[in-house]
C-alpha positions as CSV (number, residue, x, y, z in Angstrom):
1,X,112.5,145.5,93.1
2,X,113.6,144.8,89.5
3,X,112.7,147.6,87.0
4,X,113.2,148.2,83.8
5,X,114.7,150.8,81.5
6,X,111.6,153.2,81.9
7,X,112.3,153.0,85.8
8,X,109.0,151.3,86.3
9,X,108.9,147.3,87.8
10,X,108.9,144.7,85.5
11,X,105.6,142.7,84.8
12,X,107.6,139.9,86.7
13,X,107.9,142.1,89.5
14,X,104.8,143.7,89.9
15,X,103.3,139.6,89.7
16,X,105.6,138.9,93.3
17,X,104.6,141.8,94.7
18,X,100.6,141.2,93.7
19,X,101.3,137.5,95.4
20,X,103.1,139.3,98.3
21,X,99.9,141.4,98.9
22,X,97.8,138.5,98.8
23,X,100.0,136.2,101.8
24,X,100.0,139.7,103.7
25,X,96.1,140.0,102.9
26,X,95.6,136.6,104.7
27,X,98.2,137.5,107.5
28,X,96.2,140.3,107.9
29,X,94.8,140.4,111.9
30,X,91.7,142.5,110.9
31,X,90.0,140.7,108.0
32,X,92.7,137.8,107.1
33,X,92.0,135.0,107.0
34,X,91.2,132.6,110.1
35,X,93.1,129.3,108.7
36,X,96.7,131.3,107.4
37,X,96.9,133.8,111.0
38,X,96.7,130.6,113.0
39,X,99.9,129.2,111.2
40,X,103.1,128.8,112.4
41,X,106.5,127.5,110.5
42,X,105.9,124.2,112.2
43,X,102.3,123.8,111.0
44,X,103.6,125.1,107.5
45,X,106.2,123.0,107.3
46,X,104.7,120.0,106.2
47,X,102.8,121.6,103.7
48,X,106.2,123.2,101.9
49,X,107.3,119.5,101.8
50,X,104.3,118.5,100.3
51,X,104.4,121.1,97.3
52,X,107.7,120.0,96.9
53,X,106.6,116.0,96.2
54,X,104.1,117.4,94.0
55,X,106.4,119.4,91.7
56,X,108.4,116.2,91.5
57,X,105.1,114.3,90.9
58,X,104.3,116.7,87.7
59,X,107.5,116.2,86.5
60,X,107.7,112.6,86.8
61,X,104.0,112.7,84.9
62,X,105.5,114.8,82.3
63,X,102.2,117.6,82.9
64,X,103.2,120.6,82.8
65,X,100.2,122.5,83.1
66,X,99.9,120.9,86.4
67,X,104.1,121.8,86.9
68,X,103.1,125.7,87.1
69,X,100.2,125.2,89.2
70,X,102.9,123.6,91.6
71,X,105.9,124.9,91.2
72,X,103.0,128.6,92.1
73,X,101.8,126.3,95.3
74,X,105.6,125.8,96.3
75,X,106.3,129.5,95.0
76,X,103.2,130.5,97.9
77,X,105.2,128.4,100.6
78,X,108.0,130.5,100.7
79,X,106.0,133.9,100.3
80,X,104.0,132.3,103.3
81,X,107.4,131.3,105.5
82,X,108.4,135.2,104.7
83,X,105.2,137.1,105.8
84,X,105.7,134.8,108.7
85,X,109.6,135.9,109.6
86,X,108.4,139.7,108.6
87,X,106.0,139.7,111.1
88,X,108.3,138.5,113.4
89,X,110.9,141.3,112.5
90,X,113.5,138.2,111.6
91,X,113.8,138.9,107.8
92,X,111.5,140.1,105.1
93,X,110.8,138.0,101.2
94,X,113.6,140.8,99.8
95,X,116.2,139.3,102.2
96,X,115.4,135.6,100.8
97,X,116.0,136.6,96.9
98,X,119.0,138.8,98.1
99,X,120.7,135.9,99.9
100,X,119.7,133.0,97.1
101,X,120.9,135.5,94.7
102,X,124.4,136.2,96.5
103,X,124.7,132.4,97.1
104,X,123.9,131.4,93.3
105,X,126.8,134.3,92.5
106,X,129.0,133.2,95.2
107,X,128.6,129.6,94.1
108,X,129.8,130.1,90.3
109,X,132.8,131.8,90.3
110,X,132.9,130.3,86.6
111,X,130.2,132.4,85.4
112,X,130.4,135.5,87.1
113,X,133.9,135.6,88.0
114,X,137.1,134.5,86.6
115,X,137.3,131.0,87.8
116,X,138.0,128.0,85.0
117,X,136.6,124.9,85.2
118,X,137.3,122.7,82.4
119,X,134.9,119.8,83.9
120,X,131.6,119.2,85.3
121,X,133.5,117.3,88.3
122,X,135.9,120.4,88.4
123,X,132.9,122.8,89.3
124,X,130.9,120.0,91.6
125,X,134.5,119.9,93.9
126,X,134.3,124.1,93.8
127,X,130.7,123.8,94.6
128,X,131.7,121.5,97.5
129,X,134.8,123.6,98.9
130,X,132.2,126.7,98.9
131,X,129.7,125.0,101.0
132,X,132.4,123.7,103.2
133,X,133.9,127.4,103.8
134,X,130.4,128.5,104.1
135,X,129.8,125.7,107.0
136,X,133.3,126.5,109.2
137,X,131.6,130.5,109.2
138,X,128.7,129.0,110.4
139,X,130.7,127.4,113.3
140,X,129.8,123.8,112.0
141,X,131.8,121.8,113.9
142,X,131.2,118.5,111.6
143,X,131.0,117.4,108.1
144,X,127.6,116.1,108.3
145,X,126.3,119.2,110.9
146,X,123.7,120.9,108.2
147,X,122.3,117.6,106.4
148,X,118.9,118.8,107.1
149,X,117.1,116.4,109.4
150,X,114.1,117.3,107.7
151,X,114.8,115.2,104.5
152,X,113.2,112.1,103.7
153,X,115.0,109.4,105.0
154,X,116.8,107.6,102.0
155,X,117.3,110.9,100.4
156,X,118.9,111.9,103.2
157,X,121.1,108.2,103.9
158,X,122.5,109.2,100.9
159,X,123.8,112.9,101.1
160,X,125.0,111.8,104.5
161,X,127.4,109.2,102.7
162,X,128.2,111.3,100.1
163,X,129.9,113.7,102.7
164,X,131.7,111.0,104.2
165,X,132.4,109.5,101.3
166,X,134.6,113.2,100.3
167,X,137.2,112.3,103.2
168,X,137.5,108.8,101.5
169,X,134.8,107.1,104.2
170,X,132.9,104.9,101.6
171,X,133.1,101.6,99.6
172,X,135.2,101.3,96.7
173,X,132.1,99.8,94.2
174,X,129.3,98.4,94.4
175,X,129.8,94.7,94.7
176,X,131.4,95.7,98.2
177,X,128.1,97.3,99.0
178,X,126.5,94.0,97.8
179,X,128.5,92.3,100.1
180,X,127.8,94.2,102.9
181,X,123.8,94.4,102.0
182,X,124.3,90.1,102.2
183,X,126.1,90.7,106.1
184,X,123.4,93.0,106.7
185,X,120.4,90.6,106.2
186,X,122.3,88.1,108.2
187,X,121.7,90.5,111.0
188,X,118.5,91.3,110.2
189,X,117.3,87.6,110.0
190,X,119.2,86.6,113.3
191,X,117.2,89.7,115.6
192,X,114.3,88.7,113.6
193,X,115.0,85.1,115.4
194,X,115.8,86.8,118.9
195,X,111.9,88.7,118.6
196,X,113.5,92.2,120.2
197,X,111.4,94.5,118.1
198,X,113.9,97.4,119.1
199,X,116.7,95.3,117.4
200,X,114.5,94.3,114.3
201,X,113.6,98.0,113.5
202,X,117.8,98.8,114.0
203,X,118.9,96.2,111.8
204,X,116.2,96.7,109.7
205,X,117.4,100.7,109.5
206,X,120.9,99.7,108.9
207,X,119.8,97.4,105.8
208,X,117.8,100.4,104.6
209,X,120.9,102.8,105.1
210,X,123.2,100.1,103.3
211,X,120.5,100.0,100.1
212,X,120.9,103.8,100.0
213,X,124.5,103.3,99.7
214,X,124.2,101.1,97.0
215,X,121.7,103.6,94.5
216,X,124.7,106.2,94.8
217,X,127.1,103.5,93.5
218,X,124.7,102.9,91.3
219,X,123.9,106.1,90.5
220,X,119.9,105.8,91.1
221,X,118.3,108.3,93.1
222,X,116.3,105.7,95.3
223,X,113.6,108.0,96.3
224,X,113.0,108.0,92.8
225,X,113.1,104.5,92.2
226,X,110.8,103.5,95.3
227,X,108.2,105.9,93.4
228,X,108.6,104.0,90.2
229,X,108.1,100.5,91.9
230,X,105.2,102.0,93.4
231,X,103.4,103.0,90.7
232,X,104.6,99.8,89.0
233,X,103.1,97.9,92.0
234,X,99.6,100.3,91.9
235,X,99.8,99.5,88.0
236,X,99.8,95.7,88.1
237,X,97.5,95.2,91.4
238,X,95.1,97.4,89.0
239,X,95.2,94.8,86.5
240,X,94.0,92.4,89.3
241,X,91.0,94.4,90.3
242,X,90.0,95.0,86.6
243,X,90.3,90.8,85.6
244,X,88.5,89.8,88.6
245,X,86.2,92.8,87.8
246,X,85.6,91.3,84.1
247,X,84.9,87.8,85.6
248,X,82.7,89.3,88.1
249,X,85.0,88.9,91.3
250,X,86.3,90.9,93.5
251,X,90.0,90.2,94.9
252,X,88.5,89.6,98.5
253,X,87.2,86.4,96.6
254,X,90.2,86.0,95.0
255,X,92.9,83.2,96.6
256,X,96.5,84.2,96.5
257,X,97.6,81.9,93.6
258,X,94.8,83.0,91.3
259,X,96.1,86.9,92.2
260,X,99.7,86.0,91.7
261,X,98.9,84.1,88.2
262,X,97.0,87.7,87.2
263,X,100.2,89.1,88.3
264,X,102.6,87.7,86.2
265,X,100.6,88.1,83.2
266,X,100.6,92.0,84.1
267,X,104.1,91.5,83.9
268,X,104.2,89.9,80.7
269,X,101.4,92.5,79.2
270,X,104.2,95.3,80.1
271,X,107.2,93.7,78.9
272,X,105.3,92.9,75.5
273,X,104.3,97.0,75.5
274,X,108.0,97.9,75.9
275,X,108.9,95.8,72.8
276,X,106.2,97.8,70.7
277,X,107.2,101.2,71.4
């Protein structure tokens, strides 16, 4: 535990280990609570993803009140993950900080060593190399072995290519990509002809895979931008609800023209917005 100069923990400190009571409160088999001892990591699991898309979601919002209250619910998911592995005798919330403290240290020669880098891309190939050792100790017989499966699936297209991409396994730019995106709708429409559903879903994947390929060459995070068209799509569909509101309609009565003409002049609203700010 950190402490300070008087030998007595910090208030930071004495916060974690207040939250730490609490998850071991709720672990507790006499009095806990029902809900948190039934859990397992595979039940948690898709809660800690969820926190995690809602940290992003704050930031994207630019709320930061509602940032602490989820970057504390994400903080909770690895306290809960710990009591969890304590319990189990496998390795305690101490063990965690230690090891993502020795890996930040480990990591950045630069700053707690006496390694140089003169460049941003100088440390990112350090960075690399370290993982890499860290992977052959591991017994990692692959390049791609620890690309957590777990990831969502663009976000994950894309680390996978990056690694390959390191032994010189990629495209050259992005019109190749292009190129290859055009070969891969051919495919796409010709097992769309053949009516194999298997094959459909396979070439569909691959056009997916080739679209991540083409946000790292353009250097778009494409989980990012799929959020953005969302909420651009949410946005404008809005602004069909609320005309055919005004007019006293709702978009069931609505045909498709009349919803696509309500469309466009979203569109047009929003580009005239952009000028003004």
């Amino acid at each position: 535990m950190t402490k300070n100069s008087e030998n007595t923990p910090t208030v930071e400190a004495q916060k974690i280990d207040a939250l730490l009571k609490v998850m071991e409160r709720l672990r507790a088999p006499d009095g806990g609570c029902p809900w948190d001892l039934e859990q397992d990591f595979g039940t948690i699991a898709p809660y800690t993803i969820e926190e995690a898309y809602e940290v992003a979601d704050a930031i994207e919002r630019g709320d930061m009140a509602a940032l602490k209250d989820e970057l504390g619910d994400l903080l909770f998911q690895t306290v809960f993950h710990a009591q969890m592995a304590q319990e189990e005798g496998l390795f305690s919330f101490s063990d965690v900080a230690d090891a993502i403290t020795d890996k930040m240290i480990r990591r950045h020669p630069h700053v707690f060593a006496d390694a140089d880098f003169r460049t941003a891309d100088e440390q990112t190939t350090a960075w690399e190399s370290q993982k890499a050792e860290e992977r052959a100790k591991q017994g990692a017989d692959s390049l791609l072995a620890d690309v957590p499966v777990g990831l969502p699936g663009l976000t994950r297209a894309v680390k996978l290519q990056k690694r390959a991409g390191r032994v010189g396994f990629d495209w050259k730019n992005a019109q190749d990509v292009l190129d290859k995106i055009t070969e891969e709708t051919h495919e796409l429409k010709d097992a769309m002809q053949g009516g194999e559903q298997e094959e459909i879903e396979a070439e569909f994947g691959d056009l997916l895979f080739v679209l991540a390929n083409l946000s790292r060459h353009l250097d778009v995070d494409p989980e990012a931008a799929i959020r953005k068209s969302n909420e651009k799509f949410m946005r404008r569909f809005g602004h069909i609800e609320a005309t055919l509101r005004a007019a006293g309609r709702t978009a069931q009565e609505a045909s498709l023209e009349e919803m696509e003409a309500i469309w466009i002049e979203a569109k047009e609203l929003e580009k005239r917005e952009r000028k003004t700010v």
